[in-house]
C-alpha positions in Angstrom: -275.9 -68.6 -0.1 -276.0 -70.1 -3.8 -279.4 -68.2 -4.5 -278.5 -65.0 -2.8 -275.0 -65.1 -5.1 -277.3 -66.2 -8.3 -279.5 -63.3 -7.6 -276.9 -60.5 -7.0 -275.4 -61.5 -10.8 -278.8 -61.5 -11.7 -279.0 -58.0 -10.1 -275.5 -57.3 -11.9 -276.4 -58.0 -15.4 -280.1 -56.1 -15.1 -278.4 -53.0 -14.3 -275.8 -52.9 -16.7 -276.1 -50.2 -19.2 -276.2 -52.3 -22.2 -276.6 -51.2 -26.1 -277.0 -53.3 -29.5 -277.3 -52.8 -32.5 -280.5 -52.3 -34.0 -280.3 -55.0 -37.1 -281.2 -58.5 -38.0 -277.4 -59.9 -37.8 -277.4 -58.9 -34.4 -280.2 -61.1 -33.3 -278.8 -64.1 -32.8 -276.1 -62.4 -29.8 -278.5 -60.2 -27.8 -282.2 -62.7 -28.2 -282.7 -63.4 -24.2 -280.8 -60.7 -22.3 -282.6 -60.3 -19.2 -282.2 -56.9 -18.8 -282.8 -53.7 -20.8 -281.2 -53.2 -23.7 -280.7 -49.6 -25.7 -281.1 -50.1 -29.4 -279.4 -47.9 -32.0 -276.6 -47.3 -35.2 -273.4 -48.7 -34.5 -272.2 -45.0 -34.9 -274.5 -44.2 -31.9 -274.0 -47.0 -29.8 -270.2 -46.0 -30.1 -270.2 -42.1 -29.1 -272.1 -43.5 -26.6 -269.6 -46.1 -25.1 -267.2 -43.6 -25.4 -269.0 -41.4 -23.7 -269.9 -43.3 -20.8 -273.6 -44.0 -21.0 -273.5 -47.3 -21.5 -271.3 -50.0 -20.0 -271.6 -52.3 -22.5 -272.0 -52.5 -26.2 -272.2 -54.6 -29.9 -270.6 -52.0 -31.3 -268.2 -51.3 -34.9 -264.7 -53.3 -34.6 -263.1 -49.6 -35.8 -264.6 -48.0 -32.4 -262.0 -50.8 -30.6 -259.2 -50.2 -33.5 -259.7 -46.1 -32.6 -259.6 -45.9 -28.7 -258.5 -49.2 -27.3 -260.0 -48.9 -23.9 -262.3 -51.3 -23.4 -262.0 -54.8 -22.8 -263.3 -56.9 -25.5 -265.8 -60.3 -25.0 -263.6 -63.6 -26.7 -265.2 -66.0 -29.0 -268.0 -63.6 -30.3 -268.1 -61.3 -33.0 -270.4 -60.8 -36.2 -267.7 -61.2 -38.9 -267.8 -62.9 -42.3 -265.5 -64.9 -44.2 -266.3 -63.8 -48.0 -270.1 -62.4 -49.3 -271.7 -60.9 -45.7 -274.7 -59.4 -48.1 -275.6 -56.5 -46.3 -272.6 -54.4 -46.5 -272.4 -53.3 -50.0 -271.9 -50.7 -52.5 -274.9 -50.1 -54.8 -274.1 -49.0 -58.5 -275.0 -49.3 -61.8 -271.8 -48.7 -63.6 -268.7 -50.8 -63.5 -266.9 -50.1 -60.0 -263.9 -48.7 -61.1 -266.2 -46.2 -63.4 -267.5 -44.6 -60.5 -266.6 -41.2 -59.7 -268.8 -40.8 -56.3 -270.0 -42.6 -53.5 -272.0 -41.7 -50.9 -271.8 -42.9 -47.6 -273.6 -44.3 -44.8 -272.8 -42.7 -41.5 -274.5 -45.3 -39.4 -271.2 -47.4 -39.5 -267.5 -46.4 -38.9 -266.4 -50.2 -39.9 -267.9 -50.0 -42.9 -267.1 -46.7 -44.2 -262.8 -47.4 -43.0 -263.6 -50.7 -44.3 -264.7 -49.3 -48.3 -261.9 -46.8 -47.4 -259.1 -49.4 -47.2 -260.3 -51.7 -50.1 -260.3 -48.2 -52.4 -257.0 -47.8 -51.4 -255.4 -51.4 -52.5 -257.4 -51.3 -55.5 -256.2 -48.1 -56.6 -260.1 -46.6 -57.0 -260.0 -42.8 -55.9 -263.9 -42.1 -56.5 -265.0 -38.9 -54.1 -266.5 -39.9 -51.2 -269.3 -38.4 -49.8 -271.3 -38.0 -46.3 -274.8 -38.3 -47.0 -276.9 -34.7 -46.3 -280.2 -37.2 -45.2 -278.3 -38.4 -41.9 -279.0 -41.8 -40.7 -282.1 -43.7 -41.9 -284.0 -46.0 -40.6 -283.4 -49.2 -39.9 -285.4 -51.1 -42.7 -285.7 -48.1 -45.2 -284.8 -49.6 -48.5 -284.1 -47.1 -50.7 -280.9 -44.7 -51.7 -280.7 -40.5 -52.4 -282.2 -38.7 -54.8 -278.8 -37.9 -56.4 -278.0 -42.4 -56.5 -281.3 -42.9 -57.7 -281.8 -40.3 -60.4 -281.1 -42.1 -63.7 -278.3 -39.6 -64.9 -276.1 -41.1 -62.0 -275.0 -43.7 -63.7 -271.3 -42.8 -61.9 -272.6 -42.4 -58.5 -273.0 -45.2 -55.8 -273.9 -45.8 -52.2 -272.7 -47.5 -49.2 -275.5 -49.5 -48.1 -275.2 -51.4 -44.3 -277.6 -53.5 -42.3 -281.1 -54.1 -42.9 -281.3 -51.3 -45.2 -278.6 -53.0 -47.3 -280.8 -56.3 -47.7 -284.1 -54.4 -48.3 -282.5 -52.6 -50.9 -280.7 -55.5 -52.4 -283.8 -57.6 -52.3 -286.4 -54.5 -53.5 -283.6 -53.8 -56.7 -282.4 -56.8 -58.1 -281.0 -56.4 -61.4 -281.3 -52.9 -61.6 -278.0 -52.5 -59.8 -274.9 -53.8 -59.0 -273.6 -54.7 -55.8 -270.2 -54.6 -54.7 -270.1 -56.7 -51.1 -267.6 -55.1 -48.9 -266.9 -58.9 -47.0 -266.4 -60.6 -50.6 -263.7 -58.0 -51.4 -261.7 -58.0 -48.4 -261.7 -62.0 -48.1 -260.6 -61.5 -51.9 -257.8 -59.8 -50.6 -256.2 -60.7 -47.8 -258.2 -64.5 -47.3 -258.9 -63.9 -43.3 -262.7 -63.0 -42.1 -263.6 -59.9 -41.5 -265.0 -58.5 -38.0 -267.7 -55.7 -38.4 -269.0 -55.6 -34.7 -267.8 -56.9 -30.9 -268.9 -56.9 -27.4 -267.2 -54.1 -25.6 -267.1 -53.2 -22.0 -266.0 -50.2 -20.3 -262.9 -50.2 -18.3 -264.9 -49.6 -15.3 -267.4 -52.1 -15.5 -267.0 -54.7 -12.4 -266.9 -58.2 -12.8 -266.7 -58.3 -16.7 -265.6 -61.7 -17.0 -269.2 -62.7 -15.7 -270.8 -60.1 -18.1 -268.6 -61.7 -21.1 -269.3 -65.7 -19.9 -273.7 -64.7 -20.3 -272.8 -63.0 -23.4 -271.4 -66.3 -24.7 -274.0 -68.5 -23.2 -276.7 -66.4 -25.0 -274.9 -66.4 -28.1 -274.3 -70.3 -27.9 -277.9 -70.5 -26.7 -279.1 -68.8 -29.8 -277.6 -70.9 -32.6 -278.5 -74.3 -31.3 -281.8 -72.6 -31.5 -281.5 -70.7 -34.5 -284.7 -72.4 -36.2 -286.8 -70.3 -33.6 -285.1 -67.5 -33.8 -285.8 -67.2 -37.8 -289.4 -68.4 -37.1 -289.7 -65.3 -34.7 -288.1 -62.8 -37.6 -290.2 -63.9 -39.6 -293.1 -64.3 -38.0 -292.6 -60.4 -36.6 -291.5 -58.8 -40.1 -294.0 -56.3 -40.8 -291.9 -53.2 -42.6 -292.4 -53.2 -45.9 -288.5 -52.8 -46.5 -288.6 -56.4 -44.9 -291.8 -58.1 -46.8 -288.9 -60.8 -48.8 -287.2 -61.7 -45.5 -288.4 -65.3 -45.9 -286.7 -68.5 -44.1 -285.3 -69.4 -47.0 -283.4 -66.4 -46.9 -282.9 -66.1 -43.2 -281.4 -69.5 -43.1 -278.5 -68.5 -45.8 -277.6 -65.4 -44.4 -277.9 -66.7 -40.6 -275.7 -69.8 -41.6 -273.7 -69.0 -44.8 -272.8 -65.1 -45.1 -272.4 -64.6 -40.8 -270.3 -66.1 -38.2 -270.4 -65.6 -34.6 -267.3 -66.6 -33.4 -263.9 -64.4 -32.9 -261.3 -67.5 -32.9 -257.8 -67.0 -34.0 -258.4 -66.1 -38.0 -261.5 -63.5 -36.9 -258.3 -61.8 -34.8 -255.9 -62.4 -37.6 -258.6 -60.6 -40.3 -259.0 -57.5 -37.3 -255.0 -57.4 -36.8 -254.9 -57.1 -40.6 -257.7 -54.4 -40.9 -255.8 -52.4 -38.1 -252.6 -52.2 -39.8 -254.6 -51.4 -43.2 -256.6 -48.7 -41.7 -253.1 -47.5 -40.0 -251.8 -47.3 -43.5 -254.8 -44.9 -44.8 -253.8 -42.7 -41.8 -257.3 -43.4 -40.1 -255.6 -43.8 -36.8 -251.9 -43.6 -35.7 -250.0 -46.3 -36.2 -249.7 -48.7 -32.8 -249.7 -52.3 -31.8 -252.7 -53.7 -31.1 -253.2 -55.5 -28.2 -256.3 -57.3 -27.4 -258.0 -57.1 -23.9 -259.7 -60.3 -23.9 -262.5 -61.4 -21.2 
């Protein structure tokens, strides 16, 4: 009876309808699913949740903060507790000289995230959805209109592996204004830009949440491997820097995987901040923890 139960949550977890997020700071909590797993923008994987098409997702903390549905996996998140590196604005000018950013659409979090930290430093630049639509992830580069040198007033949101190819491709001929340092400027808690969340629906999620954790636990106690592998399997050209050295630091200094008590202190905070910017009404948040 023990294998026949061990093979039906096998069964479970391979047909669960499951979607990630398609960049490196993901690796570390989806490495070693045994199933199939659906690979996208945070943006997508959320209209997607919310659609129904997947029953499972590492999707943007705002998708949670809008429509409160889902239930949410404990103890994991990808957060940050000061410089996360690859959520910046690029610039050239002094931040509170800019007049015009443009934005990346791949990520509700961050784009509500820049929104708030305008707000409470009193910066009202004009913010702008970028005509190009989402790029791909790797492509290290900003528009035409950021990268023309009469635009000294104009800067980007930058997210994800595009952020770091950038960052790394550019250094010194822009500035970068890291949306985790900021907010850990601000209000001292982490920040949470993505979580596990599972449909309503979904049976048995308190099994689905304990592999989640196991594979994220798994992962760090073998992070070494999982850097060799990155590295080892780089091949963009966006990526060519991605070296363990740098691997290492942003793995073990600029991430954390854990949603403990301050990573649900930081979202409360971001929730009632976002509230105040009228991106969603305001509510109490209540956490449905599995």
């Amino acid at each position: 009876m023990a294998f026949n139960r061990n093979a039906l949550q096998i069964d479970h977890l391979n047909s669960l309808r499951i979607g990630c997020v398609k960049y490196l700071n993901a690796r570390p909590l989806i490495r070693g699913w045994p199933g199939h797993v659906e690979f996208d923008h945070p943006s997508v994987l959320c209209q997607r949740l919310a659609r129904g098409e997947l029953d499972v997702a590492l999707v943007s903390s705002f998708e949670f903060l809008r429509n409160p549905i889902y239930r949410m996996v404990d103890h994991v998140s990808i957060s940050s507790d000061g410089p996360v590196y690859s959520v910046v604005v690029a610039h050239r000018r002094d931040i509170f000289d800019i007049e015009e950013i443009e934005l990346d659409p791949a990520s509700q979090t961050a784009v509500n995230l820049l929104r708030c930290l305008l707000a409470e430093f009193g910066l009202e630049p004009r913010l702008v959805q970028r005509n190009t639509g989402i790029l791909p992830a790797g492509t290290a580069g900003v528009s035409p209109a950021v990268a023309e040198s009469d635009s000294a007033r104009r800067a980007q949101l930058l997210i994800g592996d595009q952020a770091i190819g950038f960052r790394q491709s550019h250094t010194g001929e822009f500035q970068f204004w890291d949306l985790g340092e900021q907010w850990q400027k601000l209000v001292d808690l982490p920040f949470v830009y993505a979580l596990w969340l599972i449909r309503p629906e979904v049976r048995d999620p308190k099994q689905v949440a304990d592999r989640l954790r196991a594979l994220r636990d798994a992962n760090l106690a073998k992070l070494d491997d999982l850097i060799a592998e990155v590295v080892a399997g780089v091949a963009d050209p966006g990526h060519r820097k991605l070296d363990q050295q740098f691997l290492v630091r942003y793995y073990r200094e600029h991430l954390r995987f854990t949603f403990e008590e301050n990573e649900k202190e930081g979202l409360q905070s971001f929730a009632k901040r976002c509230a105040q910017c009228d991106l969603f009404p305001k509510r109490d948040l209540e956490l449905d923890l599995v």
